[in-house]
N, CA, C and O atoms as a GROMACS GRO file, in nm:
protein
  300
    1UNK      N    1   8.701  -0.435  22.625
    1UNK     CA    2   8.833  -0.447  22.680
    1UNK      C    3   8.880  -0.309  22.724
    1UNK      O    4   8.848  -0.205  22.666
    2UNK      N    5   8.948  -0.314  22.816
    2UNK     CA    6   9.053  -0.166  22.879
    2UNK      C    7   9.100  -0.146  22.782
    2UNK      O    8   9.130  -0.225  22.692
    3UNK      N    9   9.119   0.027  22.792
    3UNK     CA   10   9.185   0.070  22.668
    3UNK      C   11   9.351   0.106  22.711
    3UNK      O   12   9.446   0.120  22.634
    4UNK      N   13   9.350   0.114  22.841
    4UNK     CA   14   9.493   0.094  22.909
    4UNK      C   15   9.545  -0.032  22.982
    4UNK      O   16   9.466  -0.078  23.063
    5UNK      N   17   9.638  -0.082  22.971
    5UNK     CA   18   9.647  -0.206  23.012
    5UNK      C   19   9.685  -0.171  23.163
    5UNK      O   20   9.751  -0.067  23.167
    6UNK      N   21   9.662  -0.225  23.283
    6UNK     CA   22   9.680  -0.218  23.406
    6UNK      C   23   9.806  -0.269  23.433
    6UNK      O   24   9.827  -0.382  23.390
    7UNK      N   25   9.931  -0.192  23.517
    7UNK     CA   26  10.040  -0.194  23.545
    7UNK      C   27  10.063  -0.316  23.639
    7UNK      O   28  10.000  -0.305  23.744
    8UNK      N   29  10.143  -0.440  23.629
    8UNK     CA   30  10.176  -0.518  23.745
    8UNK      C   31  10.329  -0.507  23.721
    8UNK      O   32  10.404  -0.502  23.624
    9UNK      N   33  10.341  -0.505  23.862
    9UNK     CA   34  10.541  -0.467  23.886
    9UNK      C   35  10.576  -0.617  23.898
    9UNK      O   36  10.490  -0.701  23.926
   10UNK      N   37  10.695  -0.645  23.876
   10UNK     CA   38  10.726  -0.800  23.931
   10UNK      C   39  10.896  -0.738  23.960
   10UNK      O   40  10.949  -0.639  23.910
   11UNK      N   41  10.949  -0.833  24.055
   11UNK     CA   42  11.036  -0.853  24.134
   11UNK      C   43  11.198  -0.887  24.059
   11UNK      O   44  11.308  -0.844  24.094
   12UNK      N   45  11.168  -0.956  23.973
   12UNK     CA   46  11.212  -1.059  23.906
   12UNK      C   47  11.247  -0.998  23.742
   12UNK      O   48  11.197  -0.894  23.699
   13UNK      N   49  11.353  -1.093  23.655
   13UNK     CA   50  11.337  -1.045  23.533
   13UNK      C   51  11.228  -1.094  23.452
   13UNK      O   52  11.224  -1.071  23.330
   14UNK      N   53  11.129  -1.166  23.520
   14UNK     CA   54  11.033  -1.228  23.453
   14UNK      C   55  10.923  -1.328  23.590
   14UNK      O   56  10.934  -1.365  23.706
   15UNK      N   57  10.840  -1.332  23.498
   15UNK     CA   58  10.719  -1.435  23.582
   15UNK      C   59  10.613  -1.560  23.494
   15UNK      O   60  10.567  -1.556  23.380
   16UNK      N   61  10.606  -1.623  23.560
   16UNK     CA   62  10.516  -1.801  23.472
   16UNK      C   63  10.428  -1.673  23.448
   16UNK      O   64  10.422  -1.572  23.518
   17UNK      N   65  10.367  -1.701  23.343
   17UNK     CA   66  10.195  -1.661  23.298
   17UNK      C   67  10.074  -1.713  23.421
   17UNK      O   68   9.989  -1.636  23.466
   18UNK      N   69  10.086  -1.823  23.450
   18UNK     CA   70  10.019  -1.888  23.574
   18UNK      C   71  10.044  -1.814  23.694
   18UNK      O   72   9.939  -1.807  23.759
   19UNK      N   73  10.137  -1.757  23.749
   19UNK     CA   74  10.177  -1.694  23.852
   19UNK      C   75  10.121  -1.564  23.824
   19UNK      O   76  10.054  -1.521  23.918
   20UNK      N   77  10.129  -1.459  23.686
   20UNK     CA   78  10.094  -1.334  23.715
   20UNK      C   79   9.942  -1.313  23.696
   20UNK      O   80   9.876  -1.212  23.720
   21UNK      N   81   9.899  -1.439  23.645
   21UNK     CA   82   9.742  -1.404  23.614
   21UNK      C   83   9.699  -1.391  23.784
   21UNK      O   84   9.627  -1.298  23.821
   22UNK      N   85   9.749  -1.491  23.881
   22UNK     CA   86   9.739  -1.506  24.018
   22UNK      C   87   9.763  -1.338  24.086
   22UNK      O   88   9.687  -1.262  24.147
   23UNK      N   89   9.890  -1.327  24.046
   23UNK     CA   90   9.958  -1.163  24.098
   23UNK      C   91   9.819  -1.047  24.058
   23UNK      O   92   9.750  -0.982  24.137
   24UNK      N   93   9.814  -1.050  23.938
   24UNK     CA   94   9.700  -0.953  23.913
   24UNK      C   95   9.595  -0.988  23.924
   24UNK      O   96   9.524  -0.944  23.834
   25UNK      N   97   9.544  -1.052  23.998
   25UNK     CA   98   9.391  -1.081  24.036
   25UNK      C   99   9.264  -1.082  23.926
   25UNK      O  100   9.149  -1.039  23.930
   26UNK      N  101   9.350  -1.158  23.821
   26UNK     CA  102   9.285  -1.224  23.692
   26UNK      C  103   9.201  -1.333  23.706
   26UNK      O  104   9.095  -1.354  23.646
   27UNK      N  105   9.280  -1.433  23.828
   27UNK     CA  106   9.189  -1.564  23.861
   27UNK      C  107   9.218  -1.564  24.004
   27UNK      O  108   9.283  -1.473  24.054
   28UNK      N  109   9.167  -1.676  24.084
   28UNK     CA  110   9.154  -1.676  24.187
   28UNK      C  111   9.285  -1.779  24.268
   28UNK      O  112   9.338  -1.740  24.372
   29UNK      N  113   9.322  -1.910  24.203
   29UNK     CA  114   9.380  -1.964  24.272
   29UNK      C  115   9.472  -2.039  24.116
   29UNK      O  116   9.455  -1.981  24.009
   30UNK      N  117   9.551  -2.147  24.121
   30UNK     CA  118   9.661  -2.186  24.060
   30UNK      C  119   9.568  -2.304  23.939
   30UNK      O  120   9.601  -2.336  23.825
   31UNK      N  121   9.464  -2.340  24.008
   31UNK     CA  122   9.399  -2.480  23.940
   31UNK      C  123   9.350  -2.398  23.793
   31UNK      O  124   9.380  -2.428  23.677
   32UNK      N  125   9.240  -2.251  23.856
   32UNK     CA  126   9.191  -2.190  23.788
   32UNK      C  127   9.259  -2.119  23.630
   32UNK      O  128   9.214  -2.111  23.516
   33UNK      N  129   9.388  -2.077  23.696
   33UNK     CA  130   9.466  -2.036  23.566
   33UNK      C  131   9.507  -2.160  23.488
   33UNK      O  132   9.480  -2.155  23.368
   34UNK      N  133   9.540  -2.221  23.512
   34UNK     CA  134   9.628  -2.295  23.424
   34UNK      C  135   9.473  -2.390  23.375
   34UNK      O  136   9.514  -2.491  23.317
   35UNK      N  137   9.356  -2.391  23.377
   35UNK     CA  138   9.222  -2.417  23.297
   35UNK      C  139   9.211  -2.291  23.182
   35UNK      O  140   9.189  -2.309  23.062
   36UNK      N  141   9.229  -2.172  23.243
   36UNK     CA  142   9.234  -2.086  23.146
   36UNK      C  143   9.320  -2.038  23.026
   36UNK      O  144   9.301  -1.992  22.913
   37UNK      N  145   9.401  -2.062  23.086
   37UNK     CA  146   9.541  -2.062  22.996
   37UNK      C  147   9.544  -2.199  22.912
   37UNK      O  148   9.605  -2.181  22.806
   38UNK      N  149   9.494  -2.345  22.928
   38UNK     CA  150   9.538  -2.443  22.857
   38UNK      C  151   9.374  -2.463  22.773
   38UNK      O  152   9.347  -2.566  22.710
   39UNK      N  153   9.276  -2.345  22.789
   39UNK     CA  154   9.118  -2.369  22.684
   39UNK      C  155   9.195  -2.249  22.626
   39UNK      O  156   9.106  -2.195  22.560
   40UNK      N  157   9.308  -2.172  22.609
   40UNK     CA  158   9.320  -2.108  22.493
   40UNK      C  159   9.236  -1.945  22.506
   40UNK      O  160   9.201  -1.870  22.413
   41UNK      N  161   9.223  -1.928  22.632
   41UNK     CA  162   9.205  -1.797  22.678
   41UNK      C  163   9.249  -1.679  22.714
   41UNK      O  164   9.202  -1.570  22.743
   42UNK      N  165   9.380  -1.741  22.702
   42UNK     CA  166   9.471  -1.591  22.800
   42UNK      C  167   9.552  -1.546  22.629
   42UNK      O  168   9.583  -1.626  22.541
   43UNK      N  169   9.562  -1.447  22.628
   43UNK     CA  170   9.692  -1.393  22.477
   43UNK      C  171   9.799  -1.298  22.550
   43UNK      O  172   9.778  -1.214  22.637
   44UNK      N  173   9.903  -1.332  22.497
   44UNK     CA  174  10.065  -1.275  22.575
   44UNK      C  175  10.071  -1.195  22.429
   44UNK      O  176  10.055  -1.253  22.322
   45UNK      N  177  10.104  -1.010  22.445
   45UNK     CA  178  10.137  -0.946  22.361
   45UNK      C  179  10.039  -0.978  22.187
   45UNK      O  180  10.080  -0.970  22.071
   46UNK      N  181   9.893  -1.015  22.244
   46UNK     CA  182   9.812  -1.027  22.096
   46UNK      C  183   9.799  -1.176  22.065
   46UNK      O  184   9.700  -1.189  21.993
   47UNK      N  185   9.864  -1.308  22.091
   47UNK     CA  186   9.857  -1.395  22.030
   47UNK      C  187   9.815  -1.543  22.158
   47UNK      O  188   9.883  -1.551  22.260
   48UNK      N  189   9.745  -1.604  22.142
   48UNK     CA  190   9.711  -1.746  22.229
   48UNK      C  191   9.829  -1.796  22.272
   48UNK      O  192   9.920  -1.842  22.204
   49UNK      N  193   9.824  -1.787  22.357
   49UNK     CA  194   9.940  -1.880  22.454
   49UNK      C  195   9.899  -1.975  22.509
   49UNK      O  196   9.791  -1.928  22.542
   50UNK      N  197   9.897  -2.115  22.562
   50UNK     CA  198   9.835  -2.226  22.627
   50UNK      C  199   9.930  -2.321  22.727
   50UNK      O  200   9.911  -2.432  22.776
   51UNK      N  201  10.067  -2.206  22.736
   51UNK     CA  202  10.170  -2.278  22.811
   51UNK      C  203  10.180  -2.176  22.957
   51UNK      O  204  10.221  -2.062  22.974
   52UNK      N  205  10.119  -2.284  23.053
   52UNK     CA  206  10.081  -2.186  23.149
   52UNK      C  207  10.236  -2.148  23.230
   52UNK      O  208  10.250  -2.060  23.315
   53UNK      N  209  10.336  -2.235  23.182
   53UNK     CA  210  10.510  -2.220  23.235
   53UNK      C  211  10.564  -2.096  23.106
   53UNK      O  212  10.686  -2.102  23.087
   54UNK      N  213  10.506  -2.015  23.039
   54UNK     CA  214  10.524  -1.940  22.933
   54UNK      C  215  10.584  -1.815  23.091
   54UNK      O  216  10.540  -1.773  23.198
   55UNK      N  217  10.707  -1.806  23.007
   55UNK     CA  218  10.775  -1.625  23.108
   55UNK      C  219  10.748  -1.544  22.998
   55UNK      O  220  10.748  -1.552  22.875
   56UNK      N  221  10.715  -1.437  23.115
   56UNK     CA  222  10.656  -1.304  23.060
   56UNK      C  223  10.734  -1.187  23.115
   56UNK      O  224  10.777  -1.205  23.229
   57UNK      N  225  10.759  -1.079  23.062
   57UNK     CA  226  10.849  -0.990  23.081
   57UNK      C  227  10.781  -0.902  23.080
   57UNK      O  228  10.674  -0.890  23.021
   58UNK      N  229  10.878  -0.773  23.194
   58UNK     CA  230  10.850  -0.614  23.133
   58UNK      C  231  10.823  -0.586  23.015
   58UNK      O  232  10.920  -0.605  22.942
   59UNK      N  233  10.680  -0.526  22.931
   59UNK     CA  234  10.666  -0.447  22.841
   59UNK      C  235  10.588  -0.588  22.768
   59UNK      O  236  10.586  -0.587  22.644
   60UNK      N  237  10.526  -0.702  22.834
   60UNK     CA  238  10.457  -0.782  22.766
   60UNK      C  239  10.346  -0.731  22.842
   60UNK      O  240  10.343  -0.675  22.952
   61UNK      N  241  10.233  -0.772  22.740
   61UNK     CA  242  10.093  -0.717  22.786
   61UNK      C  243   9.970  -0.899  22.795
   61UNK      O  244   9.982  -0.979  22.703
   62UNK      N  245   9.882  -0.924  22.899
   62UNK     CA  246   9.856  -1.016  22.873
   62UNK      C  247   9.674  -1.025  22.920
   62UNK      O  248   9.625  -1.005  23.031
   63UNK      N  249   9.616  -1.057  22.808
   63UNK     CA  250   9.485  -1.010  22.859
   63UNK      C  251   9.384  -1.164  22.830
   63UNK      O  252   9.390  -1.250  22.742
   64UNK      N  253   9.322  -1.151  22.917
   64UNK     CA  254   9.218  -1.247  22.961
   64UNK      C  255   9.096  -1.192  23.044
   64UNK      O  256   9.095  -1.132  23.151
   65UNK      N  257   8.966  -1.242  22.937
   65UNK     CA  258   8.838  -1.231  23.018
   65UNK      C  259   8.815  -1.054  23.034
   65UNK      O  260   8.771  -1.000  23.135
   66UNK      N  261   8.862  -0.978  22.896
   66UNK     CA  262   8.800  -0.836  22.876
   66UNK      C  263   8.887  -0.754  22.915
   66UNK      O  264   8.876  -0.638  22.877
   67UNK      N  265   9.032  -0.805  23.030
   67UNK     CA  266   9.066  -0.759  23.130
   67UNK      C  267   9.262  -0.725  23.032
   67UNK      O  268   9.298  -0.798  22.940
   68UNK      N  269   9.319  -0.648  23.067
   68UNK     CA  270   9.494  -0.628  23.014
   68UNK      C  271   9.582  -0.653  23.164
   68UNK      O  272   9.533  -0.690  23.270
   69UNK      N  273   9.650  -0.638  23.151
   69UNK     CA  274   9.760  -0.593  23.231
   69UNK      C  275   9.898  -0.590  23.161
   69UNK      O  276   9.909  -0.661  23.061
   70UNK      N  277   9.993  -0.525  23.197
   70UNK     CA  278  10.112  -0.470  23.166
   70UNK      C  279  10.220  -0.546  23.259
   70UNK      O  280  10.192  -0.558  23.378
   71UNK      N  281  10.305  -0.581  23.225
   71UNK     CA  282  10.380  -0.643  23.275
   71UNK      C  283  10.539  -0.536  23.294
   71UNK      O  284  10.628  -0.534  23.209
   72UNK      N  285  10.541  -0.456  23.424
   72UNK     CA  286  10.661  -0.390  23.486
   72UNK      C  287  10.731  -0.435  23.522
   72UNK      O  288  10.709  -0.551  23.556
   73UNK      N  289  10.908  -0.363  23.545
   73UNK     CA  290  10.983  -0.406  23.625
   73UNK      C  291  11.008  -0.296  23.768
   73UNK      O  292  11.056  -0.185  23.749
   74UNK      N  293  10.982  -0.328  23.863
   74UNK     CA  294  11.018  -0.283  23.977
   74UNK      C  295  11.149  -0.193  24.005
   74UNK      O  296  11.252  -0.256  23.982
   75UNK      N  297  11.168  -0.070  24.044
   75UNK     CA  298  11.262   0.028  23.967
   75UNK      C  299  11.397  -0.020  24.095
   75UNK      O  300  11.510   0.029  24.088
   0.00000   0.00000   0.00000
């Protein structure tokens, strides 16, 4: 796994888990995440999440498949 989690900015005070795995080029299309997210693959801030409508915020970290990202807010 990265030992730094990779920065994604979002727009918004928040984003679906399904949408940012999409934003950060975690998966490829909408069918794909929400398979990954509901076999119990993706973890929000350390712990299994399987609700692919789960909001995620600035300063949540969410890693799937070896990979982090960081969840920013746009200044």
């Amino acid at each position: 796994m990265n030992a730094e989690p990779i920065d994604i900015e979002i727009r918004d005070d928040s984003i679906r888990l399904g949408q940012l795995l999409k934003l950060s080029n975690l998966v490829d299309d909408g069918a794909t995440a929400r398979e990954v997210i509901m076999s119990g693959e993706v973890t929000v801030n350390g712990e299994f999440d399987t609700r692919r409508g789960r909001q995620v915020r600035p300063g949540d970290v969410v890693s799937f498949a070896g990979q982090q990202v960081q969840v920013t807010a746009r200044p």
